[in-house]
C-alpha positions in Angstrom: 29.5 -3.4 -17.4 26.9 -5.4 -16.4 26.2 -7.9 -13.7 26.5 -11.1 -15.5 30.0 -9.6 -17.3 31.5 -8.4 -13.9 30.6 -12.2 -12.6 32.2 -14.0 -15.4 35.4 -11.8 -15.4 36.3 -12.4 -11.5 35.7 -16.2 -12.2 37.8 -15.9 -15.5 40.6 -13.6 -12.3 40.4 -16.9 -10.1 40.1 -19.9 -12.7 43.8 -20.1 -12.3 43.9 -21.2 -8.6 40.3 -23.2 -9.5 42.7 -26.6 -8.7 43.6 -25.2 -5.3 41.6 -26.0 -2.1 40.6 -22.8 -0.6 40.1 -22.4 3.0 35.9 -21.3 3.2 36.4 -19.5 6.3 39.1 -17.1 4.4 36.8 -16.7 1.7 34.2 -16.0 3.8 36.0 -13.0 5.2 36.9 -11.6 2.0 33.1 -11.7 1.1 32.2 -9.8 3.8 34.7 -7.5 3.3 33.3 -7.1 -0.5 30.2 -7.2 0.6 30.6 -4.3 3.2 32.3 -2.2 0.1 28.9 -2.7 -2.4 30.9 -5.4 -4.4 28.1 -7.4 -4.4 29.2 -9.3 -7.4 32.4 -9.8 -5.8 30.8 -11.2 -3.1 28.6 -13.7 -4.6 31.5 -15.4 -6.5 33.5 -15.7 -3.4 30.5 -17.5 -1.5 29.5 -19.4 -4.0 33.4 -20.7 -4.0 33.3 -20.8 0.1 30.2 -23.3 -0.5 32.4 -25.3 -3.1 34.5 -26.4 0.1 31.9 -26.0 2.6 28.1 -26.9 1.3 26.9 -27.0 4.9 28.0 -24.4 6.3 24.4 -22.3 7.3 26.3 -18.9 7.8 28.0 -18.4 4.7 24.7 -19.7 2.9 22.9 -16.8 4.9 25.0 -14.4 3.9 24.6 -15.4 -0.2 20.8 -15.1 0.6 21.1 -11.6 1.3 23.1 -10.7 -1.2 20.8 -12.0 -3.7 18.0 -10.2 -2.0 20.2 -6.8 -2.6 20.7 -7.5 -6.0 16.7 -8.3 -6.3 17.3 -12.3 -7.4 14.7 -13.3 -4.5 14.5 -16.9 -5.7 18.2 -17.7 -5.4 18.0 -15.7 -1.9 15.1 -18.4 -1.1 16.5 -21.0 -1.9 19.5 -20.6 -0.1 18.2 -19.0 3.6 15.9 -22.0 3.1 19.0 -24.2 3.4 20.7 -21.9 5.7 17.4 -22.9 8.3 17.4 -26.2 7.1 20.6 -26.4 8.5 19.8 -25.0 12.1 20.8 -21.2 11.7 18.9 -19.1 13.4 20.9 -15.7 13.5 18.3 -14.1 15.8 16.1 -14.2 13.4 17.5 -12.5 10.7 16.9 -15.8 8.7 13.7 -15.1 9.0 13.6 -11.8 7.8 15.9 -11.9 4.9 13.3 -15.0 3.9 10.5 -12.6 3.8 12.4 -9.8 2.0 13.1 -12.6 -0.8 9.4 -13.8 -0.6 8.4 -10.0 -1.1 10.8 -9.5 -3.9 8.7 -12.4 -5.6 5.4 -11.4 -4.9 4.6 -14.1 -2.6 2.6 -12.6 0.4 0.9 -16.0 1.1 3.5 -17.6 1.4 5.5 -15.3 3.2 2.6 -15.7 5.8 2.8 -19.1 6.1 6.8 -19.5 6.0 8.0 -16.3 8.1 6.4 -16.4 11.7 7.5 -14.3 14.3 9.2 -15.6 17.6 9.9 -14.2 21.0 13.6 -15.6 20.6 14.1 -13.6 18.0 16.4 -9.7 18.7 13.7 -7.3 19.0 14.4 -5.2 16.3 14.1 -8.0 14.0 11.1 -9.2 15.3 9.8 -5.6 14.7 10.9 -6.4 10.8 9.1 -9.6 11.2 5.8 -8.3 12.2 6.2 -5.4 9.7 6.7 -8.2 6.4 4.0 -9.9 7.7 1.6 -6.7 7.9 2.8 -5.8 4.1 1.7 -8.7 2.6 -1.3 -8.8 4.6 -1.8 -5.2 3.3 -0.9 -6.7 -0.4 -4.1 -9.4 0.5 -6.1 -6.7 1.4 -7.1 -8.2 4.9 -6.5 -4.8 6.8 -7.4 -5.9 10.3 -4.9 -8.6 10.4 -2.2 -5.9 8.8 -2.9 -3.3 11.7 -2.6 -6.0 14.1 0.8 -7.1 12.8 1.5 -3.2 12.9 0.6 -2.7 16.8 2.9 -5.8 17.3 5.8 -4.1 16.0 5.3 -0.6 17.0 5.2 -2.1 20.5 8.9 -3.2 20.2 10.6 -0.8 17.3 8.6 2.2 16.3 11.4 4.2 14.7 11.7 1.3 12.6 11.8 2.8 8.9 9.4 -0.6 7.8 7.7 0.0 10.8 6.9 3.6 9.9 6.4 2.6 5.8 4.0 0.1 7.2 2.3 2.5 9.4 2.0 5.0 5.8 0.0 2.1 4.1 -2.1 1.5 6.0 -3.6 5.2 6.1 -4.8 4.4 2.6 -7.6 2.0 3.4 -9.0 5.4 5.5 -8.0 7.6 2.0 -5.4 9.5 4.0 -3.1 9.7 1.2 -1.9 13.2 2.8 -1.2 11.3 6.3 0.6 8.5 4.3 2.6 11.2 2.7 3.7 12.9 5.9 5.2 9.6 7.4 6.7 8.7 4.2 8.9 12.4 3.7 9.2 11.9 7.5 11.1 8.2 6.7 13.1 9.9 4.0 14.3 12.9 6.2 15.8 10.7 8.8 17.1 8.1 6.4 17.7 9.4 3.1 19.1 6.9 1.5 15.7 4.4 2.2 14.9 3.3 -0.9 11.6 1.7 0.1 10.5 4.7 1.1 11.6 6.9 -1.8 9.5 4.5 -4.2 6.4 4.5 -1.8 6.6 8.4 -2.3 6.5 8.2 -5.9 3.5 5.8 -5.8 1.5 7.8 -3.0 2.5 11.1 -5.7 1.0 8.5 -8.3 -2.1 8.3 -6.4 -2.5 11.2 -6.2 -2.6 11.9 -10.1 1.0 13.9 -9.4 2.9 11.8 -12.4 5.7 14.7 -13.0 6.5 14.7 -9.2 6.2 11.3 -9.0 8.8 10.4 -11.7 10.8 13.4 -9.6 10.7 10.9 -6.9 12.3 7.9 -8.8 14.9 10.2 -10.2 16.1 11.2 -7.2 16.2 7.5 -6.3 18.3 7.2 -9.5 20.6 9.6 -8.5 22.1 7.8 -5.3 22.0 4.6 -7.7 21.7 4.5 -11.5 21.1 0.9 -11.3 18.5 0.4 -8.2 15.9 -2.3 -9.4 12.7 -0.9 -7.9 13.5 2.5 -9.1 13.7 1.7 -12.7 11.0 -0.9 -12.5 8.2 1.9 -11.1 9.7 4.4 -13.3 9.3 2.8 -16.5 5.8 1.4 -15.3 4.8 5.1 -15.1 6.6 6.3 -17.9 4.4 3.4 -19.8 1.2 4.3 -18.2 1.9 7.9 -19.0 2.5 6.6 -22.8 6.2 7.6 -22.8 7.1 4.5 -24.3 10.2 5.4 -25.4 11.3 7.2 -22.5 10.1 3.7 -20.8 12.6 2.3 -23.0 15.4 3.0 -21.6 14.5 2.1 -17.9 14.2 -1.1 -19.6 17.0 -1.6 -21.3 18.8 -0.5 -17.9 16.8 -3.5 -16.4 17.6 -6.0 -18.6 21.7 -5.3 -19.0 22.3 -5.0 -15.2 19.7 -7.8 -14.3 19.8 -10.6 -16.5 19.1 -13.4 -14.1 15.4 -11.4 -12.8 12.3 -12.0 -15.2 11.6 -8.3 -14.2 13.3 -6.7 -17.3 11.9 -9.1 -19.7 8.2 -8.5 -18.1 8.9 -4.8 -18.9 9.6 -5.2 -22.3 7.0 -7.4 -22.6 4.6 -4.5 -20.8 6.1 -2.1 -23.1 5.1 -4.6 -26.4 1.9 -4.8 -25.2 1.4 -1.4 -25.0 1.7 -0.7 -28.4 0.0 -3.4 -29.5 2.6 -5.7 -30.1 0.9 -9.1 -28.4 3.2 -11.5 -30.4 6.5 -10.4 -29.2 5.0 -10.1 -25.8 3.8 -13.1 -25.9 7.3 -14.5 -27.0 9.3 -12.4 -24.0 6.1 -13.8 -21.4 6.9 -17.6 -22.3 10.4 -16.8 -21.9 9.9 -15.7 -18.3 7.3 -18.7 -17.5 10.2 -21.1 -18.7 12.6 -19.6 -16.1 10.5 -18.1 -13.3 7.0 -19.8 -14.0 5.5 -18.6 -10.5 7.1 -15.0 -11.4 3.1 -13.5 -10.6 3.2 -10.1 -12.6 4.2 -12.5 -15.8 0.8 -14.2 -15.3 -0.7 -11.6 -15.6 0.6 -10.1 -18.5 0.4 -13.1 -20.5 -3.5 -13.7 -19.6 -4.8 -10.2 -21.1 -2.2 -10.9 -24.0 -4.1 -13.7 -24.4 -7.3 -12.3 -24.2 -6.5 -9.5 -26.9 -5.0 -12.2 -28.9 -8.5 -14.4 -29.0 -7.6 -17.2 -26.9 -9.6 -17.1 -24.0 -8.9 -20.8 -22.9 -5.3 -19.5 -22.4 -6.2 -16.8 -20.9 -8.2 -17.8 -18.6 -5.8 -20.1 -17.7 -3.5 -17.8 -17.0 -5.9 -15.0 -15.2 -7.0 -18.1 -12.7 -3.2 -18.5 -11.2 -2.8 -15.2 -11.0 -5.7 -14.2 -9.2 -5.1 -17.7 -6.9 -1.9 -16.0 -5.8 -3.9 -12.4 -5.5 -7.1 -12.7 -4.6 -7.7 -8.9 -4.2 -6.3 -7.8 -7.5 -9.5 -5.9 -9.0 -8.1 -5.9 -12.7 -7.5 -9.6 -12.7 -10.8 -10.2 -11.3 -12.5 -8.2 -13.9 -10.7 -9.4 -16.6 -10.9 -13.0 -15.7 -14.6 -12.4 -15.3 -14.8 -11.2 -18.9 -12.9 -13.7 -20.5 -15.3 -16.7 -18.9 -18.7 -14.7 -20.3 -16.8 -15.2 -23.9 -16.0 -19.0 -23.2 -20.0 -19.4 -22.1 -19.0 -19.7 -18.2 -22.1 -17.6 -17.0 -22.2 -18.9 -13.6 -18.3 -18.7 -12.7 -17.7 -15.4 -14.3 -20.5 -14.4 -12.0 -18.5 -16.0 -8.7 -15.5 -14.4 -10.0 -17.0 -10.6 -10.5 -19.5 -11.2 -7.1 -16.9 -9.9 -4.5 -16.1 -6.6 -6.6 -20.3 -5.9 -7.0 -20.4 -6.3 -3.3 -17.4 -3.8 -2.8 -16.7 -0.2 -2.9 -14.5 -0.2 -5.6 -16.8 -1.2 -8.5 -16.9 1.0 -11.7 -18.5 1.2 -15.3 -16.8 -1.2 -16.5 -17.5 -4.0 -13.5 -20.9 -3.5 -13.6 -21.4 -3.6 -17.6 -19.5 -7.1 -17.3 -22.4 -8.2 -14.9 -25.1 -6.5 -17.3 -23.1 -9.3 -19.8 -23.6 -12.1 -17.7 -27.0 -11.8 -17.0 -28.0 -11.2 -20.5 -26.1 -14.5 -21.3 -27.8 -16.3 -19.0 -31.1 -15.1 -20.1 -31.9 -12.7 -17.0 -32.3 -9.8 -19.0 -34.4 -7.5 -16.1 -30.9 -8.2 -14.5 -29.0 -7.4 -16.9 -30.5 -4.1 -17.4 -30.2 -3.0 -13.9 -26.6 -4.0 -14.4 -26.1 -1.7 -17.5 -28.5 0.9 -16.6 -25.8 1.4 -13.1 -23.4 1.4 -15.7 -24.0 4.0 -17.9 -25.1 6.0 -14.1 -21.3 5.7 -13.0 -19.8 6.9 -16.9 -22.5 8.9 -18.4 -20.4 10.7 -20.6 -19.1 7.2 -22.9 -21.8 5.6 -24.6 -20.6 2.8 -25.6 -21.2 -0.8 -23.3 -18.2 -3.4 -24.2 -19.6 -6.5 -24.2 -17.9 -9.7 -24.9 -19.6 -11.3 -28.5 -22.0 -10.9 -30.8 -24.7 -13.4 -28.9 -24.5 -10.7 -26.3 -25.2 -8.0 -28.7 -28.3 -9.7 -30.2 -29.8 -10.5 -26.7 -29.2 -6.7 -25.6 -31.8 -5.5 -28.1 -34.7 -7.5 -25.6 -33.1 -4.7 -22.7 -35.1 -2.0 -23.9 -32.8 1.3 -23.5 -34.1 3.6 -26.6 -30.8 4.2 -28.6 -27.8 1.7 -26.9 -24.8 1.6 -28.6 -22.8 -1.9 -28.2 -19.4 -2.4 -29.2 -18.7 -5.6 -30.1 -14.9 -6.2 -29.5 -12.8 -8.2 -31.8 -10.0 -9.5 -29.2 -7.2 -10.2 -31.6 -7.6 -6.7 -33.4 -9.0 -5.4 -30.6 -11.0 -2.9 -32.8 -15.0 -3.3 -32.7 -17.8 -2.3 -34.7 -20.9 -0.9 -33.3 -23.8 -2.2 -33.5 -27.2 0.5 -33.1 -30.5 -1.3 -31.0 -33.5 0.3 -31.6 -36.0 1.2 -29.2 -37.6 -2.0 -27.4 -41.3 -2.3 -26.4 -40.9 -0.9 -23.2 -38.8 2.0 -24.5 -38.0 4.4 -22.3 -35.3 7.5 -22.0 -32.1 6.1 -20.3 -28.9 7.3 -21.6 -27.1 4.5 -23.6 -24.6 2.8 -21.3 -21.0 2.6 -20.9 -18.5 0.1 -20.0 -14.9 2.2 -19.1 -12.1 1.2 -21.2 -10.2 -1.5 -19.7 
């Protein structure tokens, strides 16, 4: 039975005493003892009926907050531990924390920065968690140097911490210690087995490391302590997509969306899994769904930008791309897919802002720098441009084919003077392309016809 079913049946159980008063502190009571027994759904009803007779009372609106956050329904937990502080509770600063879990669920690290700050009046321990949110989505935003100094703050005053110790795993990866990450991880999970944050930062270390089988191990054993756990079946059937086991996928998501109806996550999986096979419409339909009832839901926006994109609206997409990319900055996809889309809608200039900071980085590839080749040739700089594509086909020598974005492109690319490039020019809505063959320019020349890596 599922969590919207199990709801409406204990209200449907109390609607008979619904003309009673109730006494909140009672209820209260009961919900903690629900809560303490995993009957979460229990729990909720019987707050939500405490608050009824008692809207202002901070602790029992705490206590729903966290039980949203366990069930993974971060905006209702915002909303109400944002009313429980409105109200003056301070709980140690547990508020606090619970505030930043719910943020996190939502993929909000900015404004978990600027909402959760830590406080010497808080219990150490939770001050520890404190710091430790605040490194993750400074991790998330990619400023590292502020994430390791959030880290030294905590493991100052709780380094057993399990966040602590997760943090301390992440942040091995800007120095490509996946193998040190790993240790502290399995280390986590031996002295708290039942930690699912750490079980599903296994799985994606085991992803990074191009270990898919183990890795989808690692969510099933997550599975196994709890059919149901949210972050298990989301990263599985993420994998199981990326891995093209759609229909395997399938059933992750169909999990999802039964046992939680009220998150846009299951609906954003079905909509990954549409898009994946090519289905932009119905994506399209599920992605407006979830922008209707969680329009700052960031993974959606996403989504619906490169359904756009494939779908030939560009405005849209870029639309889209632009919010997203507001929220994360660092996201190297959206970057380079937003830069592509403003080269088809003539942007020259702002595609190249948008694609500077990844030519600048270390984590360029093909496909960034045949995006820049694009933008030069478009606006008319076509030595540019060739260094661009010439880097290009360097870093993917083995594809010959450059993607760029429209047929102008393709015409200017003859003046670039490779001796046999091969350009496919990509139809977005069928997102098939024909090739088009440039002959040798004046200048000729021997390089190797360029490539753009599939996106």
């Amino acid at each position: 039975m599922n969590f919207k079913l199990r709801v409406l049946l204990i209200m449907a159980l109390l609607s008979p005493f619904a003309g009673c008063k109730q006494d909140p502190a009672a209820l209260l009571e009961s919900a903690k003892a629900a809560h303490a027994k995993g009957k979460l759904d229990q729990a909720i009803i019987e707050l939500k009926s405490a608050l009824q007779e008692d809207p202002n009372n901070a602790e029992i609106r705490f206590l729903l907050g966290r039980v949203y956050n366990q069930v993974f329904d971060g905006a209702s937990a915002e909303k109400e531990l944002l009313r429980a502080r409105e109200l003056g509770l301070v709980s140690g600063g547990r508020v606090e924390a619970e505030l930043g879990f719910a943020l996190r669920l939502q993929g909000k690290p900015k404004q978990l920065l600027e909402t959760v700050k830590p406080s010497e009046a808080y219990e150490p321990e939770v001050l520890a968690l404190v710091h430790s949110l605040r490194g993750d989505a400074q991790f998330f935003l990619r400023d590292i140097q502020a994430a390791r100094k959030s880290l030294e703050s905590a493991v100052a005053i709780a380094p057993s911490l399990p966040e602590v110790e997760l943090l301390q795993a992440k942040l091995r990866l800007p120095d490509r210690d996946l193998d040190g990450a790993i240790q502290i991880v399995e280390r986590v999970i031996a002295k708290h087995p039942g930690q699912v944050d750490a079980h599903t930062l296994h799985a994606e270390l085991l992803m990074a490391q191009g270990k898919e089988e183990q890795a989808l191990t690692a969510y099933g054993r997550i599975l196994e302590l709890n059919p149901r756990q949210m972050k298990a079946l989301l990263g599985r059937s993420t994998l199981l997509v990326k891995m093209g086991r759609l229909d395997e996928a399938q059933k992750d998501v169909d999990v999802l969306r039964r046992t939680y109806r009220a998150s846009p996550i299951g609906m954003h999986q079905q909509a990954l899994i549409h898009y994946q096979r090519g289905e932009y419409r119905q994506a399209l339909d599920l992605l407006q769904a979830v922008q209707r009832n969680a329009p700052e839901y960031a993974p959606a926006m996403l989504l619906t930008g490169l359904v756009h994109s494939r779908l030939g609206s560009p405005l849209q997409a870029e639309n889209m791309l632009s919010r997203y990319l507001a929220l994360n900055p660092c996201n190297i996809y959206a970057r380079r897919e937003l830069a592509s889309v403003l080269v088809q809608l003539r942007q020259s200039t702002r595609a190249l802002e948008t694609l500077d900071p990844l030519l600048r980085s270390d984590q360029a590839n093909a496909s960034v720098y045949a995006i820049a080749g694009d933008i030069y040739a478009q606006l008319g700089q076509l030595g540019k441009a060739r260094e661009w594509l010439q880097r290009a086909s360097a870093a993917s020598p083995n594809q010959p084919a450059i993607l760029p974005r429209d047929g102008i492109l393709c015409a200017r690319a003859r003046a670039l003077g490779t001796q046999v490039v091969q350009y496919r020019c990509f139809d977005g809505a069928r997102r098939q392309g024909r090739v088009v063959h440039l002959a040798q320019h004046a200048d000729g020349g021997g390089e190797n016809a360029h490539d753009a890596a599939g996106l």
